[in-house]
C-alpha positions as CSV (number, residue, x, y, z in Angstrom):
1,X,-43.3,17.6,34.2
2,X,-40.3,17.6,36.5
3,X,-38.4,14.3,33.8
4,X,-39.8,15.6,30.4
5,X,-37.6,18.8,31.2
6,X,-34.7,16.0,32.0
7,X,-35.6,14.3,29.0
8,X,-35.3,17.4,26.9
9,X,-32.1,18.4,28.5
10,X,-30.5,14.7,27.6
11,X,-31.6,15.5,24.3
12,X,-30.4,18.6,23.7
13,X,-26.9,17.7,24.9
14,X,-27.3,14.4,23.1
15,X,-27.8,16.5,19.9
16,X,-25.1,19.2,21.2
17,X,-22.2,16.1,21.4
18,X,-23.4,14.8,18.0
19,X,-23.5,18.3,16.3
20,X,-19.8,18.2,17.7
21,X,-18.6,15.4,16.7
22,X,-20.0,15.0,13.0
23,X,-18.1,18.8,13.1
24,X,-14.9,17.2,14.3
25,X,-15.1,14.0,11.7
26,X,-15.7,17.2,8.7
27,X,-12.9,19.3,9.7
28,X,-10.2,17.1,11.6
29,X,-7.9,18.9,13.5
30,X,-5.8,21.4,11.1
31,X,-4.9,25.2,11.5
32,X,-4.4,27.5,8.9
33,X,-0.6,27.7,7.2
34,X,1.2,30.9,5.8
35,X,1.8,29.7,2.7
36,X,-2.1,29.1,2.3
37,X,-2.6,25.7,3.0
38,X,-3.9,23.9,5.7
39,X,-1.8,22.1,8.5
40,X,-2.8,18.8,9.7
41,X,-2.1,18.7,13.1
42,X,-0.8,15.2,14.2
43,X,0.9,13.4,17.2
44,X,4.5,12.3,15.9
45,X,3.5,8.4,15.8
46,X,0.5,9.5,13.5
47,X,2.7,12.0,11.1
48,X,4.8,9.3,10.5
49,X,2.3,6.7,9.7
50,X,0.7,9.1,7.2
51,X,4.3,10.4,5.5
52,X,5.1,6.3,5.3
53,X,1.7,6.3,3.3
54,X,2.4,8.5,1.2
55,X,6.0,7.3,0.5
56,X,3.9,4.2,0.0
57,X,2.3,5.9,-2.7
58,X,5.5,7.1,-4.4
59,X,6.6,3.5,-4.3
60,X,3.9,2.0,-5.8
61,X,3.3,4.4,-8.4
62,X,6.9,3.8,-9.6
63,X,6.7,0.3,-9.6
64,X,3.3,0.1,-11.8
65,X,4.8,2.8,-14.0
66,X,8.0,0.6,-14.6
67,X,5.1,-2.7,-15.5
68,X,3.4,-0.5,-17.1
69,X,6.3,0.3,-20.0
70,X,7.3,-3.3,-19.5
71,X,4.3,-4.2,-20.6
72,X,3.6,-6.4,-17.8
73,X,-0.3,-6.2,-17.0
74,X,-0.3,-9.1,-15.0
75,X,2.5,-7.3,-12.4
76,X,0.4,-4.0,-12.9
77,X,-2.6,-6.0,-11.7
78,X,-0.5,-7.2,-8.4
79,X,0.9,-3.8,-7.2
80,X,-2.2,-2.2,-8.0
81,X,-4.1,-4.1,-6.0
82,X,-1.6,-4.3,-3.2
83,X,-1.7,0.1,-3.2
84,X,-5.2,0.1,-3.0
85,X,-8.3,-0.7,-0.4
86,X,-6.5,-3.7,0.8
87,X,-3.9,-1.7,2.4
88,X,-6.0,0.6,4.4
89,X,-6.9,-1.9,6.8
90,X,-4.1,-1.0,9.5
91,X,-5.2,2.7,9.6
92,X,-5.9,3.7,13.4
93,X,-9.5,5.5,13.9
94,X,-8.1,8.2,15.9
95,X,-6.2,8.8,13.0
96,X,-9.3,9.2,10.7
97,X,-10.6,11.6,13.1
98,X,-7.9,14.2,12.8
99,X,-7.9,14.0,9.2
100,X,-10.5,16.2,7.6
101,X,-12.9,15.3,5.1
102,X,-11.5,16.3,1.7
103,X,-8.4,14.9,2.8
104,X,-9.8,11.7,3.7
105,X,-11.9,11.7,0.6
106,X,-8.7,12.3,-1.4
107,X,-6.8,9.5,0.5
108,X,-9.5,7.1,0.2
109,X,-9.6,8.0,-3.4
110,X,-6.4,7.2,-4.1
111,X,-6.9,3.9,-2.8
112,X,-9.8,3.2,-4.9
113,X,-8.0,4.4,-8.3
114,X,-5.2,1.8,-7.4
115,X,-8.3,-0.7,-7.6
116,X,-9.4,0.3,-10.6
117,X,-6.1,0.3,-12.1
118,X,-5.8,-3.1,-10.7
119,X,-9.3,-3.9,-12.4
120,X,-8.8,-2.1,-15.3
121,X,-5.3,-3.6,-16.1
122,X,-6.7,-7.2,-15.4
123,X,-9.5,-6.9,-17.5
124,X,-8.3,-4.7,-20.8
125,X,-4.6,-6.0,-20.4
126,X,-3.9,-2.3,-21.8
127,X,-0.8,-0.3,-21.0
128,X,-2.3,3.1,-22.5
129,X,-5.2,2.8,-20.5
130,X,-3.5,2.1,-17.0
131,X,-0.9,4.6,-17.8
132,X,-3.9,7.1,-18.5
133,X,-5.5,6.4,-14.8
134,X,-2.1,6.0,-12.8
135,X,-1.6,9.7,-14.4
136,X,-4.7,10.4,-13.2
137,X,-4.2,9.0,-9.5
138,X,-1.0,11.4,-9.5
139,X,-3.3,14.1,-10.3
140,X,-5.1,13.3,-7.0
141,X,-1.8,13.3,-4.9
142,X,-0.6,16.8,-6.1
143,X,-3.7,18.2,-5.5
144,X,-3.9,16.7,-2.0
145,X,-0.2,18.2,-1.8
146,X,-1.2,21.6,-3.1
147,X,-3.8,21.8,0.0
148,X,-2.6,20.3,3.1
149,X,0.8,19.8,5.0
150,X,1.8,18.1,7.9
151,X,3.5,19.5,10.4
152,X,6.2,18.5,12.6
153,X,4.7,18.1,16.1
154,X,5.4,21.0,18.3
């Protein structure tokens, strides 16, 4: 009787720490802003890695927009690709655990519409249509802006 009540105990923590930590990977780490978003609260190294991302982005975005009026599908096809899943690879776990979920949803979405620009471009060879879906992935990255900030480190 004595190790069914140990083995119920185990469990329940077990289920406590889980209930925990699927909490944590949903809501990250933030606290609420004045200006009505929400504040991401990082270490300085990880602020940095994520404002390099994003500058990244900007980057990226330029560039395809500048093949995209060239008219240069096969360069679109590149930088696309280069922006998108491919570049995720370096991202720290503990970072991913900070971040909440629509923000990593968002992130990770932005990632995958550089792929399907890559795709698309590669396959129609169309300028209206990868101008159409890079318009699109902006759309993502001033929604993301329009919810969540990152603060300095305090």
């Amino acid at each position: 009787m004595k190790n069914v009540k140990v083995l119920w105990a185990i469990i329940i923590l077990l289920l406590g720490l889980s209930g925990f930590l699927v909490n944590k990977f949903i809501s990250g780490e933030v606290t609420p802003n004045e200006d009505g978003r929400t504040n991401v609260v990082l270490t300085k190294d990880e602020r940095n890695l994520i404002l390099d991302e994003m500058r990244a982005f900007l980057v990226s975005v330029q560039n395809i927009s500048q093949a995209i009026t060239e008219k240069d599908m096969d360069k679109v096809v590149t930088l696309a690709h280069k922006a998108g899943m491919a570049a995720e690879a370096g991202t720290p776990g503990s970072l991913l655990q900070k971040i909440p979920l629509r923000m990593k949803k968002m992130g990770f979405g932005v990632r995958g519409q550089f792929d399907e620009i890559s795709a698309s471009a590669k396959e129609t060879k169309d300028p209206a249509v990868a101008r159409k879906q890079l318009d699109n992935l902006m759309n993502t990255c001033i929604a993301c802006h329009a919810i969540y900030r990152l603060p300095e480190p305090q």
